[in-house]
C-alpha positions as YAML, in Angstrom:
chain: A
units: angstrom
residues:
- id: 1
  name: UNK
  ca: [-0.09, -2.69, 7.73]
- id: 2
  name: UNK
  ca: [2.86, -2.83, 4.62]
- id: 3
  name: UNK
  ca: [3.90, -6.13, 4.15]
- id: 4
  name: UNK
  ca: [6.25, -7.45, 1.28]
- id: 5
  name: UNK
  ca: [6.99, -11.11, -0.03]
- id: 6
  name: UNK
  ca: [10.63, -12.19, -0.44]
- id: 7
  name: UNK
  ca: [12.14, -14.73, -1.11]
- id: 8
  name: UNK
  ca: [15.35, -15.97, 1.17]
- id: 9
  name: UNK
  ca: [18.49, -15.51, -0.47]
- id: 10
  name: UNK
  ca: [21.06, -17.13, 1.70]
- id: 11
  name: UNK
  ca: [22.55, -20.19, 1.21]
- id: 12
  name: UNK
  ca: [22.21, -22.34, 4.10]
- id: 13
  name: UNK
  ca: [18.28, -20.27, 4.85]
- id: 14
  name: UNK
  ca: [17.65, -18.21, 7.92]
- id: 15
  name: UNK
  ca: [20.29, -20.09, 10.28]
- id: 16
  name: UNK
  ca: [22.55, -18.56, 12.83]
- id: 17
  name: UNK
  ca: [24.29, -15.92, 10.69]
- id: 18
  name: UNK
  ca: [21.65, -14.74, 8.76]
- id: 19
  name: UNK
  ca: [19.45, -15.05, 11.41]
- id: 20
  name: UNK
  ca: [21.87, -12.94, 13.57]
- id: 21
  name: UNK
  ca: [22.03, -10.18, 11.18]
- id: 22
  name: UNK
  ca: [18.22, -9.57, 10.16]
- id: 23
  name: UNK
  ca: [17.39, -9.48, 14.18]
- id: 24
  name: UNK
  ca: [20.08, -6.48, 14.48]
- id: 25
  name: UNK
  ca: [18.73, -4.81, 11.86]
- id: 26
  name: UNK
  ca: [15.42, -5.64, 12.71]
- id: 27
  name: UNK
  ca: [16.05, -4.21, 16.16]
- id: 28
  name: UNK
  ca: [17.47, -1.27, 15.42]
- id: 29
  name: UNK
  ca: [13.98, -0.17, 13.25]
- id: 30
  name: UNK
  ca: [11.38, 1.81, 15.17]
- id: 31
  name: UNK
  ca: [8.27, -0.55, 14.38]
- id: 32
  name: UNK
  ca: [8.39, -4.17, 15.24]
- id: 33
  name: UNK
  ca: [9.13, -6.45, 12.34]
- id: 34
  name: UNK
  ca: [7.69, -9.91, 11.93]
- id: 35
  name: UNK
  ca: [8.35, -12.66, 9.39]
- id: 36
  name: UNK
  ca: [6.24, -15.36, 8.65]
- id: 37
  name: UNK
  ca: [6.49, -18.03, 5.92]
- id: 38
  name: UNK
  ca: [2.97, -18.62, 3.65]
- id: 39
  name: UNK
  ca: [0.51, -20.24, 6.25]
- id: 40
  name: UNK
  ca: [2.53, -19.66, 9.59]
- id: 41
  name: UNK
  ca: [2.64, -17.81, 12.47]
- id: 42
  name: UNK
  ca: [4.65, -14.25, 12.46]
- id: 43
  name: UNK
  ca: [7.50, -14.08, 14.45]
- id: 44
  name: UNK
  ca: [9.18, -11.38, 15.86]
- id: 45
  name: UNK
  ca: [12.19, -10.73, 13.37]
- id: 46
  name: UNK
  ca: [14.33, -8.86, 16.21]
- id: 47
  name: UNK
  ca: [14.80, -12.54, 17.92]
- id: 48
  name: UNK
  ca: [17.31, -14.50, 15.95]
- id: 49
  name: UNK
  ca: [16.28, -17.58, 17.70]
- id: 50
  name: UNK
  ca: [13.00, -16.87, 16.44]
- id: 51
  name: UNK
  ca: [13.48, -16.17, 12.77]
- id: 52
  name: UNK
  ca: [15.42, -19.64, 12.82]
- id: 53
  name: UNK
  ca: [12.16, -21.66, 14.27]
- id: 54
  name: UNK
  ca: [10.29, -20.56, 10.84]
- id: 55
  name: UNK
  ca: [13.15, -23.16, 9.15]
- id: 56
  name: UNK
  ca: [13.10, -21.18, 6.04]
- id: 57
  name: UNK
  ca: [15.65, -22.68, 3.59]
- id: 58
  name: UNK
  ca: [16.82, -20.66, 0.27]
- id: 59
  name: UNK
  ca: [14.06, -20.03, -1.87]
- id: 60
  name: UNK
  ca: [11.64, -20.16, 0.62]
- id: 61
  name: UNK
  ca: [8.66, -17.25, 0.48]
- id: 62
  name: UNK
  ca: [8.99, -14.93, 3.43]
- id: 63
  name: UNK
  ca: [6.58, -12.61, 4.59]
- id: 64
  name: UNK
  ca: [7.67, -9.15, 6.08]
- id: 65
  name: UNK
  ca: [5.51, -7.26, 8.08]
- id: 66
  name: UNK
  ca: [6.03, -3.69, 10.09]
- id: 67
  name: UNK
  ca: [4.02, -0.62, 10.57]
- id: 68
  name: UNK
  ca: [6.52, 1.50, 9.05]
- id: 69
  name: UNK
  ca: [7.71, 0.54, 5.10]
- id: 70
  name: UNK
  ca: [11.33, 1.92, 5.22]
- id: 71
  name: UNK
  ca: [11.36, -1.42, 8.34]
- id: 72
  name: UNK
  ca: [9.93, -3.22, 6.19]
- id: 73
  name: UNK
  ca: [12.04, -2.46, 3.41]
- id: 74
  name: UNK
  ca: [15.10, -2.14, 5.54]
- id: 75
  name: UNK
  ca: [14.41, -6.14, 6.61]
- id: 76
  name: UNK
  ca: [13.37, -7.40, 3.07]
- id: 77
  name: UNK
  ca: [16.20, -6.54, 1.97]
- id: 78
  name: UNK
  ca: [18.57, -8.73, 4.10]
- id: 79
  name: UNK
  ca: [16.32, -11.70, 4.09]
- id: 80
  name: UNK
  ca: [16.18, -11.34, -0.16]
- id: 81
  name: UNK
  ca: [20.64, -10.98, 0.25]
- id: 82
  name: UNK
  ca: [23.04, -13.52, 0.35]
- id: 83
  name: UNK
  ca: [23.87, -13.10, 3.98]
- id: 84
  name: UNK
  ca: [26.48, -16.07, 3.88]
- id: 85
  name: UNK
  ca: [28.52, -14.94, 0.68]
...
């Protein structure tokens, strides 16, 4: 299964906004994406409430996971930006 290991880019971590905008993206891929920091459980990154239980703050390792790579990609990418700039 592709996997890729970001870091989180966003200020404030995977809180409401970010959180918000990786679990639209995330739903809109055609694989299921989960996120998992080193040692945890995955979580389903299309659940907002969900990514914010993993209490990732900025800098924190992030595990993406998917069937498909361009999800996985697609995902990475938004947990690795900014989202609060």
């Amino acid at each position: 299964m592709p996997s890729k290991t970001v870091t989180v880019g966003s200020s404030v971590g995977l809180h409401a906004r970010p959180a918000a905008t990786i679990a639209a993206a995330a739903a809109d891929q055609s694989s299921p994406v989960t996120l998992a920091v080193a040692g945890g459980e995955p979580v389903d990154a299309g659940s907002a409430l969900l990514i914010m239980t993993l209490g990732a703050a900025q800098g924190t390792e992030i595990v993406v996971e998917s069937d498909d790579q361009a999800a996985v990609d697609a995902v990475a990418a938004l947990v690795e930006a900014d989202l609060d700039a």
